[in-house]
N, C-alpha and C positions, 0 to 999 in steps of 0.2 A: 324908483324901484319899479322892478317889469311886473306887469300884469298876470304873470308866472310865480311871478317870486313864491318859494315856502318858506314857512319860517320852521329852522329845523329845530330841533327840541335836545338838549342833550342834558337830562336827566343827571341825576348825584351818582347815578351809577351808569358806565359804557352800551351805547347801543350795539358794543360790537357782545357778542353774544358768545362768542367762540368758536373753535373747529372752523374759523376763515371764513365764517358767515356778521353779516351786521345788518338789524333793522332801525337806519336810522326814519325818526316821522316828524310832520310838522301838519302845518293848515295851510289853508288859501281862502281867501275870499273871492278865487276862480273856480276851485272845482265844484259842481253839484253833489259829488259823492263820495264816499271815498277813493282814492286812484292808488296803485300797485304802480312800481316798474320795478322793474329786478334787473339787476346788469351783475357780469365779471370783467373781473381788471384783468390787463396782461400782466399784469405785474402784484405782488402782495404789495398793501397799504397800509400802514403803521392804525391803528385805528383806536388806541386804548384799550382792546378789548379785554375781557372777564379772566379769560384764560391768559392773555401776554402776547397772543399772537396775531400778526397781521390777518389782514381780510381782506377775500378775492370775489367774494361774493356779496350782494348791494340788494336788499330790496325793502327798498323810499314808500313808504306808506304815506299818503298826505290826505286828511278829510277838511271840509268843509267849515269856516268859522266858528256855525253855526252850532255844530258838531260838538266842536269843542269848548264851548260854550256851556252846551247843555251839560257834556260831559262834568264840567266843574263845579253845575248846580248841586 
């Protein structure tokens, strides 16, 4: 596994959100805080979403293990 790696999280229900947006997140035990990237596809992505329709728009939330950790206390 790369020293990058996230591990993504995909919930009982779709990170894809709808209207061609999707947040999907995970953790790392590389980042110190939480990290953002936001991307668009050239293309729609089938994504599961809420609404049924692909998504062009991507913003990957990943925090900290530790983070998530606490979060579950």
């Amino acid at each position: 596994m790369s020293r990058l790696s996230a591990w993504i999280a995909e919930p009982v229900t779709s990170t894809g959100i709808g209207n061609g947006v999707a947040i999907p997140h995970g953790k790392s035990a590389v980042v110190p805080e939480l990290v953002m990237a936001a991307g668009r596809t050239a293309e729609p992505v089938e994504f599961d979403s809420l609404d049924g329709q692909p998504v062009q728009l991507l913003f990957m939330l990943v925090v900290p293990l530790i983070v998530a950790a606490l979060a579950l206390g």
